[in-house]
MARTORPA-781397 format. One record per residue (C-alpha): x, y, z; residue number from 0. Coordinates in nm, 3 decimals. Example, Ala and Ser with C-alpha at 12.3 -4.5 7.8 and 13.67 -1.06 7.14 Angstrom:
REM MARTORPA-781397
SITE         X         Y         Z   pos
SITE     1.230    -0.450     0.780     0
SITE     1.367    -0.106     0.714     1
This chain:
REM MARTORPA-781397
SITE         X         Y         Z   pos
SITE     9.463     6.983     8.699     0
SITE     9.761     6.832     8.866     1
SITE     9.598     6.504     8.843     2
SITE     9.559     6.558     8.479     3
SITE     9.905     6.672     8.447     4
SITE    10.034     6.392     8.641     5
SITE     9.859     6.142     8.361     6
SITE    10.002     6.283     8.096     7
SITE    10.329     6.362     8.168     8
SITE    10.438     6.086     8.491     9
SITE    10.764     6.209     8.578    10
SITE    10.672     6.507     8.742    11
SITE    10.693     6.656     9.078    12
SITE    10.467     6.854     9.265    13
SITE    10.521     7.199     9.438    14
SITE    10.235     7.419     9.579    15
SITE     9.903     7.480     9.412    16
SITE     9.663     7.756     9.578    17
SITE     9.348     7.927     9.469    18
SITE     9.409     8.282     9.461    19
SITE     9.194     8.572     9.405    20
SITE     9.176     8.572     9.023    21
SITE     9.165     8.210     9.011    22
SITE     9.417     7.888     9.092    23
SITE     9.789     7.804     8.899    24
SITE    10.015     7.508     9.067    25
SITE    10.370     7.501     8.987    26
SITE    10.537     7.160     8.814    27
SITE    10.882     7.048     8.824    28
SITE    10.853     6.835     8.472    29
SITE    11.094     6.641     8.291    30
SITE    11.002     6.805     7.975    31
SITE    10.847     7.222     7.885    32
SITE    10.499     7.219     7.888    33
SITE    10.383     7.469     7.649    34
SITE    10.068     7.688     7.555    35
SITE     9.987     7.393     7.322    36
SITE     9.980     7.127     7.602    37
SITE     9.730     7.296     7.753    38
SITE     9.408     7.214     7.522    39
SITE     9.531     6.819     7.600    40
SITE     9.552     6.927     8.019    41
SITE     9.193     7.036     7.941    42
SITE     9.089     6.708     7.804    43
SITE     9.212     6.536     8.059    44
SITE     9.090     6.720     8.297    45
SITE     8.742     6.665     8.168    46
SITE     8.760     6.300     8.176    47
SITE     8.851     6.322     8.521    48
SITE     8.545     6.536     8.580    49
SITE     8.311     6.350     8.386    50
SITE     8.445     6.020     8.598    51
SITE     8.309     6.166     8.919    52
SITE     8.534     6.040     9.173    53
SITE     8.483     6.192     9.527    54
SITE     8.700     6.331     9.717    55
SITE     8.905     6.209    10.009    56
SITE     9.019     6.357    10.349    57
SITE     9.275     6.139    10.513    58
SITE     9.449     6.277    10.825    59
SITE     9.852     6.156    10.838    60
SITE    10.065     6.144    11.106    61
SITE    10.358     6.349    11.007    62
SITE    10.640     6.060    10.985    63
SITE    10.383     5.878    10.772    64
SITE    10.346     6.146    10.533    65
SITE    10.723     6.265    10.447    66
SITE    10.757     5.849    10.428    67
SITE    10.471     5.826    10.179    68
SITE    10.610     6.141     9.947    69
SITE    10.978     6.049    10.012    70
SITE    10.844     5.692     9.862    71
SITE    10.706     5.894     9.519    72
SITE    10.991     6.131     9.495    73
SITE    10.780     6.381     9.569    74
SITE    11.078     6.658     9.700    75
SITE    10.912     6.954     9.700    76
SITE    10.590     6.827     9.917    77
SITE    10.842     6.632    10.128    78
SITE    10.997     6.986    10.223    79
SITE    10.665     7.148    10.297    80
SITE    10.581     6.873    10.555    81
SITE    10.880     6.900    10.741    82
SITE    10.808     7.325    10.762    83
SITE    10.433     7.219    10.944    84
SITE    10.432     7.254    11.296    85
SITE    10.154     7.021    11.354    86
SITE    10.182     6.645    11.432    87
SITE     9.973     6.541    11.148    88
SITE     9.915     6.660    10.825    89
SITE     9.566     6.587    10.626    90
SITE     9.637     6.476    10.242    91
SITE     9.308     6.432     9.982    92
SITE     9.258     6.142     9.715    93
SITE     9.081     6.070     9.411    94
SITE     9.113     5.818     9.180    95
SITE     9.439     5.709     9.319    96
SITE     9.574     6.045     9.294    97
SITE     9.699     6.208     9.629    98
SITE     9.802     6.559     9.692    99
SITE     9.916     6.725    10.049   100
SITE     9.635     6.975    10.122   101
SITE     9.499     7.142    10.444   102
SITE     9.119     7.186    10.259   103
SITE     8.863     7.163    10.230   104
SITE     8.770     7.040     9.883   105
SITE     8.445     6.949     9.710   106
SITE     8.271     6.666     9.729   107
SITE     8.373     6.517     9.426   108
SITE     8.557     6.599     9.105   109
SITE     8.214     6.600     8.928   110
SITE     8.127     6.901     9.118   111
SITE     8.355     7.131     8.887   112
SITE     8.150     7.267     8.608   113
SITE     8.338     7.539     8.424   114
SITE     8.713     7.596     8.375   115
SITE     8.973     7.731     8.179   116
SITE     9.350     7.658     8.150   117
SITE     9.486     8.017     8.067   118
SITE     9.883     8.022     8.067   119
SITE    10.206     7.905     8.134   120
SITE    10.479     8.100     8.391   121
SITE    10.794     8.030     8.496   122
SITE    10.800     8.059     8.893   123
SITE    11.117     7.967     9.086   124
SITE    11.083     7.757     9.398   125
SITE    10.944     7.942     9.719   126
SITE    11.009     8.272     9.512   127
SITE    11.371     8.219     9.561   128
SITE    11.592     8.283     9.233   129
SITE    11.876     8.060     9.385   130
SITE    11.623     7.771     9.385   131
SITE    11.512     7.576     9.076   132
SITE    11.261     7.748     8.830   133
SITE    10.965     7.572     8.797   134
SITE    10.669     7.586     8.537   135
SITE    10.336     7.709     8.649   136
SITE    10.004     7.666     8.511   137
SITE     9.718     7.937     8.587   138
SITE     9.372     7.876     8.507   139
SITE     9.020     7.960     8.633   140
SITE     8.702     7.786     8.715   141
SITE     8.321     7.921     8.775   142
SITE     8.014     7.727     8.917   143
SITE     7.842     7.822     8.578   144
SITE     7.958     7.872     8.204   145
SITE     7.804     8.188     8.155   146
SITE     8.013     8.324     8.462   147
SITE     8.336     8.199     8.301   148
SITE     8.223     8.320     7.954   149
SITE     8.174     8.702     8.104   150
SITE     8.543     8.615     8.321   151
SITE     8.712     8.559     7.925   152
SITE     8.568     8.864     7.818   153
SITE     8.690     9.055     8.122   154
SITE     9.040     8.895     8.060   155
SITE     9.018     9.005     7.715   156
SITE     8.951     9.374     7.790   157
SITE     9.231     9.345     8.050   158
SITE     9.453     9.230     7.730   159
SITE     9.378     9.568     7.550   160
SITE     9.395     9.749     7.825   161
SITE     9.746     9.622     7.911   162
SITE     9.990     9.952     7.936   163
SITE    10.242     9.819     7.813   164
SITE    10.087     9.712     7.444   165
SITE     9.967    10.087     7.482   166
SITE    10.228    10.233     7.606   167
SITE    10.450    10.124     7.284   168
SITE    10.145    10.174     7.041   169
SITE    10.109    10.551     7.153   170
SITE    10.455    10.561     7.206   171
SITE    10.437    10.673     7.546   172
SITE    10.758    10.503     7.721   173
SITE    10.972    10.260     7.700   174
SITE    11.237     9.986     7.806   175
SITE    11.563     9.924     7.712   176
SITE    11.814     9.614     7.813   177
SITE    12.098     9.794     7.702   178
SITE    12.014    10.053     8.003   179
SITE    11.917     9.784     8.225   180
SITE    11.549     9.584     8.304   181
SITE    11.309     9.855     8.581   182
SITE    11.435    10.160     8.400   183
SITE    11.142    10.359     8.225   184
SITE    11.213    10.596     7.918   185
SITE    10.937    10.854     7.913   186
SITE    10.894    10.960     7.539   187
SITE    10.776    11.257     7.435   188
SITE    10.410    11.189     7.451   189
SITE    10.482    11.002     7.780   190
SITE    10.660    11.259     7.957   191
SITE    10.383    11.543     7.806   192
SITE    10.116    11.347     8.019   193
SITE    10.374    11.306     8.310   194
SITE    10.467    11.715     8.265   195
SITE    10.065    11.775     8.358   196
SITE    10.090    11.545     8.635   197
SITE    10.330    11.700     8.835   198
SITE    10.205    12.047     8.748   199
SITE     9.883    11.953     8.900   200
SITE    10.070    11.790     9.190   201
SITE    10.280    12.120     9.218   202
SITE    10.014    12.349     9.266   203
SITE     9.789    12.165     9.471   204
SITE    10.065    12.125     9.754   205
SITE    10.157    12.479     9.704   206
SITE     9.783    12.545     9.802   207
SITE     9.808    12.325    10.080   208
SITE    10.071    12.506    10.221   209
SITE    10.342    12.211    10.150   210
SITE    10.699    12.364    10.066   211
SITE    10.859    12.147     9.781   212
SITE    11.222    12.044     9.839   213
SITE    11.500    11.889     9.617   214
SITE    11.749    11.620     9.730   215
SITE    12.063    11.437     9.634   216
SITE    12.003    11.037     9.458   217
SITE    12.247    10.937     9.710   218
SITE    12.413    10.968    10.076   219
SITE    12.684    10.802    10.336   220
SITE    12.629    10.432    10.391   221
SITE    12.592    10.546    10.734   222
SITE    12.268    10.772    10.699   223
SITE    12.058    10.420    10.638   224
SITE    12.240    10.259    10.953   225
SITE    12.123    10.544    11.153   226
SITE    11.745    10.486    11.001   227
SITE    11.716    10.126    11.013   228
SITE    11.730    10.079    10.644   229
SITE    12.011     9.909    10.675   230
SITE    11.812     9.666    10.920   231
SITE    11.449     9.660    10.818   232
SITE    11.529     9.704    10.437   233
SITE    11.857     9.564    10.298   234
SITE    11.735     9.347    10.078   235
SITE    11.581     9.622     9.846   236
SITE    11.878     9.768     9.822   237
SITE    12.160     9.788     9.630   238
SITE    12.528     9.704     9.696   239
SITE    12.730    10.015     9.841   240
SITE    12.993    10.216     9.647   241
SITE    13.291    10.339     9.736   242
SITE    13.395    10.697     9.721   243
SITE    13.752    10.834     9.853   244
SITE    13.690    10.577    10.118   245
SITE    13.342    10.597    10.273   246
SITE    13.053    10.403    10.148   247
SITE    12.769    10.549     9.990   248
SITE    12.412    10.411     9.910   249
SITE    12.168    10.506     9.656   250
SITE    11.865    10.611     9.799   251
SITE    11.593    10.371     9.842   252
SITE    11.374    10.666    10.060   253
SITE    11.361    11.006    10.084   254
SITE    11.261    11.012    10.466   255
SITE    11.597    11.126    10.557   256
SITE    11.666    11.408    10.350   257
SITE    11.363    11.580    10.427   258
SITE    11.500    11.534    10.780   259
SITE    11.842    11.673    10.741   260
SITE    11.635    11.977    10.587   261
SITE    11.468    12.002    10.943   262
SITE    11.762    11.953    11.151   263
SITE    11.935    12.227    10.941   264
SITE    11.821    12.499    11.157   265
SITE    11.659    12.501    11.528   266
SITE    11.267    12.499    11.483   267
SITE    11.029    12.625    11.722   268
SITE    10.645    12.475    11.814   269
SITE    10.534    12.756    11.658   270
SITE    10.631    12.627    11.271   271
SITE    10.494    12.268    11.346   272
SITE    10.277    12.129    11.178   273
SITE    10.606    12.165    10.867   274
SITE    10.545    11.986    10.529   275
SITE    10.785    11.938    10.261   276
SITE    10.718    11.758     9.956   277
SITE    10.921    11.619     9.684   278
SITE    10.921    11.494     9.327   279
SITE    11.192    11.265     9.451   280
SITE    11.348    10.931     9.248   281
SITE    11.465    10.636     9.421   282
SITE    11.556    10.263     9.358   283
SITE    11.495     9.964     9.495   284
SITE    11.659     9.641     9.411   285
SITE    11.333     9.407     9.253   286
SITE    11.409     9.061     9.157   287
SITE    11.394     9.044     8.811   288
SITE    11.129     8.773     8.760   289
SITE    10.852     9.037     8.956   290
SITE    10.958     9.315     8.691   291
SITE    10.595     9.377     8.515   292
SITE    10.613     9.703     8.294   293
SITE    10.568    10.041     8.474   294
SITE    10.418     9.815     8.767   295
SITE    10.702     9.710     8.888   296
SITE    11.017     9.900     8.824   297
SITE    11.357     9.986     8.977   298
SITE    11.384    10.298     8.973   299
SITE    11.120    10.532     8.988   300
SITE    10.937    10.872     9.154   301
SITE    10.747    10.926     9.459   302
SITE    10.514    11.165     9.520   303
SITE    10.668    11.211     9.853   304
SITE    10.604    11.425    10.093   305
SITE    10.662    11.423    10.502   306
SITE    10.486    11.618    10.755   307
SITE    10.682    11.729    11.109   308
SITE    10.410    11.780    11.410   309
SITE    10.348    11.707    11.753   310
SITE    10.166    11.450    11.899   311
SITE     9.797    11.625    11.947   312
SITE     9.841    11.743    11.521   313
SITE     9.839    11.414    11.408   314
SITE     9.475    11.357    11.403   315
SITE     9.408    11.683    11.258   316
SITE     9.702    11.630    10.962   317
SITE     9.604    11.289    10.917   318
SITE     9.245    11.443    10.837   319
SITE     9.395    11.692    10.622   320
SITE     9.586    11.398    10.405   321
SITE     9.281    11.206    10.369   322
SITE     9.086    11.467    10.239   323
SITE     9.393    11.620    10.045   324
SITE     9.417    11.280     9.885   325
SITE     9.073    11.190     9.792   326
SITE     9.041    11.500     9.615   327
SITE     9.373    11.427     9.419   328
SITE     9.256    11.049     9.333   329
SITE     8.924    11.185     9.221   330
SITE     9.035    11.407     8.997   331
SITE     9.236    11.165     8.803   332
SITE     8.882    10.967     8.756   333
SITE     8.917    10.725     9.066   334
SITE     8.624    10.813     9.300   335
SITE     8.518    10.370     9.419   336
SITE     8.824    10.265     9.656   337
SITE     8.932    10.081     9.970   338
SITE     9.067    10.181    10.250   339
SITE     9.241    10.008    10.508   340
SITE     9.429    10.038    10.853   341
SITE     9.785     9.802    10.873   342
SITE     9.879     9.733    11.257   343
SITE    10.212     9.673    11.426   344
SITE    10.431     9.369    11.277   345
SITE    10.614     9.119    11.419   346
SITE    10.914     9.307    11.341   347
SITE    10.904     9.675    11.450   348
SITE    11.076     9.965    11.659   349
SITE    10.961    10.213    11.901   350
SITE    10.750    10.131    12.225   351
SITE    10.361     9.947    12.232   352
SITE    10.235    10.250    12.394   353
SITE    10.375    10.476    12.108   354
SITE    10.205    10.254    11.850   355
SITE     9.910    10.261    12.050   356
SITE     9.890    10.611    12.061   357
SITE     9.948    10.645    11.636   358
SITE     9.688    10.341    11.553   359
SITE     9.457    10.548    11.746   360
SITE     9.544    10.891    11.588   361
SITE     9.531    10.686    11.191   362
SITE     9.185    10.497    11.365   363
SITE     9.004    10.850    11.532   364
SITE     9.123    11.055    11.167   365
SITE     8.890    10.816    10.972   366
SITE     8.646    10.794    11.195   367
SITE     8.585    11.145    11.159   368
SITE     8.629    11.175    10.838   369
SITE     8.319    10.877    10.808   370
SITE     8.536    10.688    10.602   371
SITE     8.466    10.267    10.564   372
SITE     8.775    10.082    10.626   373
SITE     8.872     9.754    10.730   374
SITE     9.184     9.650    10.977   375
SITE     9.507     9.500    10.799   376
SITE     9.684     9.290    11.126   377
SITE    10.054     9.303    11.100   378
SITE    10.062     9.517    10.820   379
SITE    10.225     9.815    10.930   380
SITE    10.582     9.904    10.845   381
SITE    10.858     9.811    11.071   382
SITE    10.830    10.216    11.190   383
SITE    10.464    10.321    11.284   384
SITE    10.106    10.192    11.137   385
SITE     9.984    10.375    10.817   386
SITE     9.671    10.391    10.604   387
SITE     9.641    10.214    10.292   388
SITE     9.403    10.357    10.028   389
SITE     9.341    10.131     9.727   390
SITE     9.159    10.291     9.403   391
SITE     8.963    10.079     9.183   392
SITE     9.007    10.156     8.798   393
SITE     8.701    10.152     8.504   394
SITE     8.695     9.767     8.511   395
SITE     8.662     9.708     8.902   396
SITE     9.049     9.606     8.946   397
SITE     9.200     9.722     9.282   398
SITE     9.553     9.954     9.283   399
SITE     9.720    10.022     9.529   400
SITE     9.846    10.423     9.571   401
SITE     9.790    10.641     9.845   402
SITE     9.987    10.573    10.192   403
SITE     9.954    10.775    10.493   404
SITE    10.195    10.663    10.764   405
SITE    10.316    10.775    11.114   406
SITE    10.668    10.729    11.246   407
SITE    10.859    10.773    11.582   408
SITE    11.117    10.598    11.471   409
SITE    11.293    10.830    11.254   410
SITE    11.256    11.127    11.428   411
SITE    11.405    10.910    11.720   412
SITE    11.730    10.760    11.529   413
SITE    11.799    11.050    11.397   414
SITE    11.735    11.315    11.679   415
SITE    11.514    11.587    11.549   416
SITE    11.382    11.813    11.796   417
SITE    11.207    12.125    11.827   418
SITE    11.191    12.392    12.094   419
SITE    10.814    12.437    12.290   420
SITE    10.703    12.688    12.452   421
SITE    10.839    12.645    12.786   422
SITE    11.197    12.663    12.607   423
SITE    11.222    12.237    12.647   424
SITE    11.326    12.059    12.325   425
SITE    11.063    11.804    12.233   426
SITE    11.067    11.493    11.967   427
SITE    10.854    11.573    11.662   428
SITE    10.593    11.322    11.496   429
SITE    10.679    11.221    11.144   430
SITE    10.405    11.150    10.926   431
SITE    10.501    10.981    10.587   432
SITE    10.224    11.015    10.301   433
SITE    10.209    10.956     9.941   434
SITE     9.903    11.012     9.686   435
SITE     9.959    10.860     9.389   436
SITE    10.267    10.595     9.502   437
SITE    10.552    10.645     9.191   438
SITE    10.473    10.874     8.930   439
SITE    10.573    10.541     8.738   440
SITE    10.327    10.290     8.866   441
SITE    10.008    10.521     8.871   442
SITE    10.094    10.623     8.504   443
SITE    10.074    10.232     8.475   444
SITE     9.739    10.242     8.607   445
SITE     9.624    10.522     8.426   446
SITE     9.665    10.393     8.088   447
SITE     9.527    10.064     8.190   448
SITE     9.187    10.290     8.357   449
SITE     9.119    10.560     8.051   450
SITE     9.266    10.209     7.790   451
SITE     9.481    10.498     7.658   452
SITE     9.176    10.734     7.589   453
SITE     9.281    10.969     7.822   454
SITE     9.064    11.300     7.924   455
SITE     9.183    11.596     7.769   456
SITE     9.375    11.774     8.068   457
SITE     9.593    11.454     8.023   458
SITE     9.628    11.402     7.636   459
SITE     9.976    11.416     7.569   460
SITE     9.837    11.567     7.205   461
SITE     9.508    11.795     7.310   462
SITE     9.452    11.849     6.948   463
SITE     9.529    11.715     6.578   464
SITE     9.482    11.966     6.279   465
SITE     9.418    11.772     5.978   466
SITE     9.464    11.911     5.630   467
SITE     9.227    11.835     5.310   468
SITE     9.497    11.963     5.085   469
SITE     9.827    12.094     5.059   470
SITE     9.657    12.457     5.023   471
SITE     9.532    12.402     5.368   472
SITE     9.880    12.363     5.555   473
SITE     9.930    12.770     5.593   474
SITE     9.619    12.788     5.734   475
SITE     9.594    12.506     6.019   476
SITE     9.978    12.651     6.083   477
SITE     9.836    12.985     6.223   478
SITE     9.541    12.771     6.400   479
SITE     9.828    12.585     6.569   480
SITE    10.045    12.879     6.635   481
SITE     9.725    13.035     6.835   482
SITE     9.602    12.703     7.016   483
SITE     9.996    12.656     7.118   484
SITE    10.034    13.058     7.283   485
SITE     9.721    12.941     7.489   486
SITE     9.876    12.600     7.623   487
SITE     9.756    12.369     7.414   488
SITE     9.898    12.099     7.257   489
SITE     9.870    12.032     6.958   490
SITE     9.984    11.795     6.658   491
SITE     9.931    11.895     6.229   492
SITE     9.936    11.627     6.006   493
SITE    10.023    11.739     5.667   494
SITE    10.045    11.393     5.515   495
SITE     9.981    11.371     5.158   496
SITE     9.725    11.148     5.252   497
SITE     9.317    11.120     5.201   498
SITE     9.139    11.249     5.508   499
SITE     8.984    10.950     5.657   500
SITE     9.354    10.774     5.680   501
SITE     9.435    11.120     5.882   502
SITE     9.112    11.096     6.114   503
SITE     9.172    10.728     6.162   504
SITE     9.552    10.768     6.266   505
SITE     9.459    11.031     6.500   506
SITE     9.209    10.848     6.644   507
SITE     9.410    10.525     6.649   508
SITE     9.647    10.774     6.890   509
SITE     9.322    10.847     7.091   510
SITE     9.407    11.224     7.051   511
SITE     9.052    11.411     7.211   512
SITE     8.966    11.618     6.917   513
SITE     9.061    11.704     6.580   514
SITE     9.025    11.992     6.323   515
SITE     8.932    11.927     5.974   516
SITE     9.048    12.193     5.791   517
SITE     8.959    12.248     5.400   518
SITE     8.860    12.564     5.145   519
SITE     8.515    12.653     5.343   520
SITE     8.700    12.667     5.678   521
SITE     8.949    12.896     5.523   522
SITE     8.701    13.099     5.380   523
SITE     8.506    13.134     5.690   524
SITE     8.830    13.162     5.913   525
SITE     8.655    12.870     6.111   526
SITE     8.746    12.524     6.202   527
SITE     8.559    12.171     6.185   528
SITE     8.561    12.011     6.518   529
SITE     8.496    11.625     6.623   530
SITE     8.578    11.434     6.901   531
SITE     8.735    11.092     6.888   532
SITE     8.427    10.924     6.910   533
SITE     8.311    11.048     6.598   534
SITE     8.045    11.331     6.772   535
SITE     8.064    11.626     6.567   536
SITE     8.139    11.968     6.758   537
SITE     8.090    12.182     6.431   538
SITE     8.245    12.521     6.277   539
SITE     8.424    12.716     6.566   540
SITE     8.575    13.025     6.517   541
SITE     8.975    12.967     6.631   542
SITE     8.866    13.238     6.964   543
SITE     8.595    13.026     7.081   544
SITE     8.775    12.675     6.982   545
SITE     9.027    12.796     7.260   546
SITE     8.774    12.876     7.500   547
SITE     8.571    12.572     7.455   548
SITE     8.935    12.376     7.491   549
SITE     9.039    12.578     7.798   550
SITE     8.718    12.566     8.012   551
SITE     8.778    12.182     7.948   552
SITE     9.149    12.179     8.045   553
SITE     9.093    12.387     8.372   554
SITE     8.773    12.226     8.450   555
SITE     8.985    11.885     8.462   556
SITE     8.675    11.719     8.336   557
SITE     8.662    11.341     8.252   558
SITE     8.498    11.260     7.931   559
């Protein structure tokens, strides 16, 4: 591609070009915007290179040689990559006169390439860095067969209507506004209806779990992150300070150390340990603009957060409890295939080897027990204790990542919690971080992308659309609503002075689970006519056993 690039447009310079998982993009620094409509020609060109079967050439450089050789072409952005390798030479590959910097290995000649597709255009500033120059970068694909990349387009298209944020405007779920600021979700009605059974469901299963459920302030002192290392580890995803009567306050990035100060507010004994509070609790995080994506990536947003005080021989048996606690939770949301891995100590971290020894081995021995698959993350830990990563994978195989289970001495440390033992000593709690679904923001994301909008109907932000025949009809479906609405269930009426199939096709347009068709024989039967979305007829309910089919659904959590 950059060869092909390079042909048609001579003036431009080179930055980095990977494979990644999904595919391969390289970023251009071009005299001129390529466009969505340069790309058929790319293609073309790329073919003929293809179709010329040149092979391809490993040359190893000595390093001076090399930055003299790109210095030569202008080549800036390759000449600063050379000078960042440690190594005395550097290897560099060649076709057809063309010649790239690249560690390899590469096929044996362009001919090799079979099937490809150029699929869009991104701006991508230099080394991720919005102080350095934006670039334009090209993604695209290639599979050994065209039947492979033919089932990849499809894939890709289904990922298109699937995208939550087309669906979250066409159900008119949430959205964004610039005038508020870019990361900053409005939850509509219908949004915030789907969001209202999420954190009922969250509520009562940690009240069964014997979790107590705390609320805390959206900011504290400046000092309070000094104290935890925020202020260390994490300034860069934070925001500036303000100033209040003189002392500097932060908006909360965490909620770690409120849920501390809740423990330090009174002397605790061994005999309340294991202690777990949990919070619905917002924070923000400073996110460069350009990695803003929808309800993915936002700025400010919820955390299922919740933080469990116990001493060191608990943690295997909490950390068991979590795991099990949060497959259960992911499962009933519809997410029963995922991944689970274990992230090790850093480079950059705090406490002592033996103390991360210690928690690796508590995280390693909990799934272990539990039988669980998982593989080892190296240096993937957080700059505070090693954690387990658990990453769902929706309806169309993608992999999320949501759950968290960590374990911290470093907190508990900086900010000198304690609790008394039994032999009347004061001792330093273990703090174990956790998290099931991640933000209430970002797994809402994922949801809509999983069900494509068609959520179950414990979910539905509308449960239930009563459609009239007739004007005659309205009284009628307005006592069905009043009784499906004492029982908890929501429901929508479309009187419309429309024909029926523009009402059926509008409610199922909003993917609402079921609808009642309501005309003179349901009235005169006191019944209702029941269908689901997909079209399968339920047939004439009285309104008593339309609740009791809807309930046993609702309260079953079930996922068709």
């Amino acid at each position: 591609m950059a060869h092909a690039v390079k042909e048609l447009f001579p003036n431009t310079r080179f930055a980095i070009g990977p494979a990644i998982a999904d595919g391969f993009y390289y970023d251009f620094d071009c005299d001129r915007s390529i466009t969505e409509e340069d790309l058929p020609r790319i293609e073309e060109k790329m073919k003929e290179i293809i179709k010329n079967n040149r092979p391809f050439v490993r040359r190893e450089l000595p390093k001076e040689e090399a930055l003299k050789f790109f210095r030569e072409r202008g080549e800036i952005y390759k000449v600063e990559l050379i000078e960042a390798i440690p190594d005395e030479t550097v290897s560099v590959y060649e076709e057809d006169g063309f010649v790239d910097l690249c560690r390899g290995p590469h096929l044996e000649s362009t001919g090799k390439v079979k099937a490809f597709k150029l699929l869009s255009i991104a701006g991508a500033y230099w080394r991720g860095d919005e102080k350095n120059k934006m670039l334009q970068r090209i993604y695209g694909v290639s599979f050994p067969a065209k039947d492979e990349l033919k089932k990849h387009l499809e894939f890709l298209e289904e990922v298109k209507k699937r995208d939550h944020r087309r669906l979250g405007r066409e159900l008119d779920l949430f959205s964004m506004n610039d005038d508020i600021g870019p990361g900053l979700v409005l939850w509509h009605p219908r949004g915030a209806a789907i969001r209202r059974a999420i954190e009922n469901f969250w509520l009562d299963e940690h009240s069964k779990a014997g979790y107590q459920v705390l609320y805390t302030p959206h900011m504290a002192k400046l000092d309070l992150w000094r104290k935890t290392g925020h202020v260390d580890f994490y300034k860069d995803n934070m925001y500036s300070p303000m100033e209040i009567e003189g002392l500097e306050y932060e908006i909360k990035p965490m909620n770690c150390p409120f849920h501390v100060s809740v423990f330090k507010s009174r002397l605790r004994s061994y005999r309340d340990l294991p202690l777990r509070f949990a919070e619905l609790g917002t924070v923000y995080r400073y996110e460069r603009s350009g990695v803003l994506h929808g309800l993915l990536r936002v700025r400010g947003f919820t955390q299922d957060d919740a933080h469990i005080f116990c001493m060191e021989d608990q943690i295997g048996d909490e950390v068991s409890k979590v795991l099990q606690f949060t497959l259960y939770i992911l499962r009933t949301f519809g997410f029963s295939d995922y991944d689970i891995y274990l992230s090790t100590r850093p480079e950059k971290y705090v406490g002592t080897e033996e103390a991360w020894k210690k928690a690796t081995a508590a995280l390693e021995n909990a799934l272990e027990l539990k039988g669980l698959k998982y593989e080892v993350d190296p240096g993937e830990g957080v700059f505070y204790g090693p954690k387990i990563d658990i990453k769902v994978r929706d309806s169309l195989g993608r992999q999320w990542q949501c759950s968290t289970i960590q374990v911290d001495f470093n907190v508990p440390e900086r900010l000198d919690i304690t609790y008394r033992g039994a032999d009347s000593k004061d001792y330093r709690p273990i703090m174990i971080h956790r998290a099931l679904m991640g933000s209430l923001e970002r797994f809402f994301g994922i949801l809509i992308e999983h069900y494509g909008g068609a959520f179950p109907l414990w979910l539905s932000p509308v449960q239930i659309s009563i459609l009239t025949i007739s004007e005659r009809h309205v009284e009628y479906c307005r006592r069905i609503a009043d009784s499906l609405i004492a029982e908890g269930i929501r429901v929508d009426i479309n009187e419309e002075n429309e024909k029926i199939g523009y009402k059926i096709r509008k409610a199922a347009v909003l993917k609402t689970p079921y609808m009642c068709i309501i005309g003179d024989s349901e009235m005169e039967k006191n019944t209702v006519n029941t269908r689901k979305r997909n079209g399968e007829n339920i047939g004439e309910l009285t309104v008593d056993k339309l609740v009791a089919f809807l309930k046993d659904e609702i309260s079953n959590r079930r996922q068709s």
